[in-house]
N, C-alpha and C positions, 0 to 999 in steps of 0.2 A: 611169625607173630612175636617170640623172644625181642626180636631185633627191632620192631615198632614201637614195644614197652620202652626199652632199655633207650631209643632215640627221643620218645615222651619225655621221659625221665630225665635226659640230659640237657633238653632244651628247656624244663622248667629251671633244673639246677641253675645254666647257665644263666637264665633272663633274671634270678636273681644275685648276681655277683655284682658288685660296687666296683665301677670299674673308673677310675678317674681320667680325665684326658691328662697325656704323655706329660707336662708340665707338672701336673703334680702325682706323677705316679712315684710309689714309694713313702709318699708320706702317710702318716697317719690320721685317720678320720675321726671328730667331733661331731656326735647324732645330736639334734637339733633342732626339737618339732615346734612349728610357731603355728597356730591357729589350723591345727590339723596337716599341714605339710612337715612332711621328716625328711632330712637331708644333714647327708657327709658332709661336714664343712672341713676343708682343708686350708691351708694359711702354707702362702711362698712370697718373701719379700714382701711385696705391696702388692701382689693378688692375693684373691680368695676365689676358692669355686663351691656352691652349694651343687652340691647333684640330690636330685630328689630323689626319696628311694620307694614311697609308697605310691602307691595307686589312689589316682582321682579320677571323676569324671569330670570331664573336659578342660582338661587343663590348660590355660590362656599366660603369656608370658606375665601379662598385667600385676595380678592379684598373686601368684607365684613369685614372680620378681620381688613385690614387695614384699614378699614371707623371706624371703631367700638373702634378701639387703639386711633383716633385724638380725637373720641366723649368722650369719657373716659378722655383720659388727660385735654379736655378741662372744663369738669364739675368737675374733680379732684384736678388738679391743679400741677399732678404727671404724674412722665413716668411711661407710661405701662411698665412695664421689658419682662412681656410674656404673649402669652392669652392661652387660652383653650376655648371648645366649639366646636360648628357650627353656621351655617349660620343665624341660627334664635337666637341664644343665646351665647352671648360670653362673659366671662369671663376675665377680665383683672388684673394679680398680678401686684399694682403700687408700685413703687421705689420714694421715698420721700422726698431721700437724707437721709445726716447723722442722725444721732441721732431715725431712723423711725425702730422702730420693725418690724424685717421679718416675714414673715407669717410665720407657722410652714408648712413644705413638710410633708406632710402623707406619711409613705412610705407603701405602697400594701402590700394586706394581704391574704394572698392564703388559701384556709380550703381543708383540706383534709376530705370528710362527706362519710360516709356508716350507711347502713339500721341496724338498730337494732335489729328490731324483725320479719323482713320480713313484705309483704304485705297483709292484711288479705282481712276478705271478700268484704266485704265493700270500695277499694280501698286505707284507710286511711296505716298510717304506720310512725315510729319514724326514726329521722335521726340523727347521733352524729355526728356532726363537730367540727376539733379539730384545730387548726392555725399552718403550718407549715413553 
């Protein structure tokens, strides 16, 4: 019984930790509630990422995005140009004016992959992926 408390207990701990994606981990967070949404704003170069940290019901990228763009510009100091994300985590490319390096656009990178040597006993098996 100890042991299903103690599991309780850590999986609320854990569901509330501020956890940023890998790009801006390590920086520090700006709390930043706009029209009942509260979010980490971080600032790296010419991104921002809002992560929302409270609970909503039904949260829609729509009307979150737009909370999450003012939250950004105002800990940035830059317009958002565009976001990317969802509801819990949004991404914002800021525009800085003249003289501000743009971010680099990735462009998609498709693999074409097939099996090499088939699949042996053991389930394991090689795969070659090539970039097309």
């Amino acid at each position: 019984m100890a042991k299903y408390i103690l599991f309780t207990v850590l999986v609320f701990i854990l569901a509330a930790c501020d956890t940023p994606s890998p790009h801006f981990a390590g920086l520090p967070a700006t709390r930043v509630t706009v029209d009942g949404s509260t979010f980490d704003v971080r600032v790296k170069a010419l991104q921002a990422e809002a992560l929302r940290t409270n609970a909503q019901y039904a949260p829609r990228l729509g009307p979150i995005g737009d909370r999450a763009t003012v939250a950004m510009e105002q800990v940035s100091g830059c317009k958002v140009a565009r976001i990317t994300g969802d509801a819990a985590l949004v991404r914002g490319y800021l525009d800085c004016g003249a003289g501000a390096k743009e971010v680099p656009e990735r462009a998609p990178v498709s693999y074409d992959c097939y099996s090499i040597d088939g699949i042996g006993n053991d389930g394991d098996f090689t795969v070659q992926c090539d970039p097309y």
